[in-house]
C-alpha positions as CSV (number, residue, x, y, z in Angstrom):
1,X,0.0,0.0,0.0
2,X,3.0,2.2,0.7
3,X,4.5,1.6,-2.9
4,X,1.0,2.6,-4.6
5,X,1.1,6.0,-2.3
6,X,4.0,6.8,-3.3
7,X,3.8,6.2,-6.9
8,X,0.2,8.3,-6.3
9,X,2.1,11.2,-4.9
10,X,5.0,10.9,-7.7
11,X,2.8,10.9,-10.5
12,X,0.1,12.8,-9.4
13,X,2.6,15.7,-8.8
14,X,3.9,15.6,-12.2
15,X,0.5,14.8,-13.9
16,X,-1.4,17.7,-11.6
17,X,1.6,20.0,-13.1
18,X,1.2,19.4,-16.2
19,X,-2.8,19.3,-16.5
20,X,-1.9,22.8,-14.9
21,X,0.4,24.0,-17.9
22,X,-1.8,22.4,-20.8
23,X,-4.8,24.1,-19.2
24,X,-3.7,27.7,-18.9
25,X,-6.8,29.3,-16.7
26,X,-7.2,26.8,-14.4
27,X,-6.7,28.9,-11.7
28,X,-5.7,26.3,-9.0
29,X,-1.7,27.9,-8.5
30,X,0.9,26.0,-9.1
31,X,0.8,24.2,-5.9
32,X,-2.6,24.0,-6.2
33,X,-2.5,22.2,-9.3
34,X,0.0,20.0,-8.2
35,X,-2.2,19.1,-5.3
36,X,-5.4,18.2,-7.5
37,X,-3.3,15.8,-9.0
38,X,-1.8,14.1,-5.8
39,X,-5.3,13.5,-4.7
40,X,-7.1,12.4,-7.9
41,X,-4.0,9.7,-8.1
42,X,-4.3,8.8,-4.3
43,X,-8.0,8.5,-4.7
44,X,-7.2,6.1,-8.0
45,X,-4.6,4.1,-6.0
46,X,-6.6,3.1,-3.6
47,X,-10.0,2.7,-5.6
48,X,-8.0,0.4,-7.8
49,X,-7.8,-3.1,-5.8
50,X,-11.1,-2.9,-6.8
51,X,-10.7,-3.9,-10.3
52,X,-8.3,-6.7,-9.5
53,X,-5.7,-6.0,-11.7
54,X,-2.1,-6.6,-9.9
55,X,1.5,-5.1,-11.2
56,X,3.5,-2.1,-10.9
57,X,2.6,-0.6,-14.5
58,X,-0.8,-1.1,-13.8
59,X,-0.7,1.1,-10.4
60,X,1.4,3.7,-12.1
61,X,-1.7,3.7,-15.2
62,X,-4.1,4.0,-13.3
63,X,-2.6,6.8,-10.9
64,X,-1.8,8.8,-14.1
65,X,-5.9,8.1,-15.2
66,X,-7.1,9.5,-11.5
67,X,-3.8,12.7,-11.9
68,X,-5.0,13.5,-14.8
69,X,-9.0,13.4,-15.0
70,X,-9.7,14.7,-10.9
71,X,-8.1,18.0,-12.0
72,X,-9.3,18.5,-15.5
73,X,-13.1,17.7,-13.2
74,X,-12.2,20.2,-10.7
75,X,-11.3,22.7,-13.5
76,X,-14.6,21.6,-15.5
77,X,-16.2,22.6,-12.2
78,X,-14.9,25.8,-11.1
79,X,-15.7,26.8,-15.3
80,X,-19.4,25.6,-14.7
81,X,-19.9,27.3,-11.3
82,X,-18.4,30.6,-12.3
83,X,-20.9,30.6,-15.7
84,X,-23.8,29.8,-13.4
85,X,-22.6,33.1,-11.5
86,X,-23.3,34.9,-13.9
87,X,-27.3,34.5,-14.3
């Protein structure tokens, strides 16, 4: 469990940065950004026993899947609740 954390935080950190740079107004910060994608690849690490699928490739897959969709939600989000603002 403490290998798939620590891939989680490794490539969450790197996918949360670059979801950041690909998606200019995000608006989460740098750190911010980074953050997102820590805990959308924690929340993949640990959701994946689930699917019973075993190997170190297939933890560092599906941490990058939970990096990189949580923050591109949390951006969809923050988009749709500052357009509903608006009305």
């Amino acid at each position: 469990m403490f290998l798939a954390l620590s891939i989680a935080v490794v490539v969450g950190s790197i996918a949360g940065w670059l979801v950041g740079e690909l998606v200019r107004e995000t608006g989460f910060g740098f750190l911010g950004n980074i953050l997102i994608g820590i805990v959308g690849a924690s929340i993949a690490a640990l959701t994946f026993p689930m699917l019973r699928l075993h190997g170190l490739g297939s933890w560092a897959v599906a941490t990058a899947i939970g990096a990189i969709t949580f923050p591109l939600v949390a951006w969809f989000i923050k988009r749709l609740l500052s357009f509903a603002r608006t009305f």
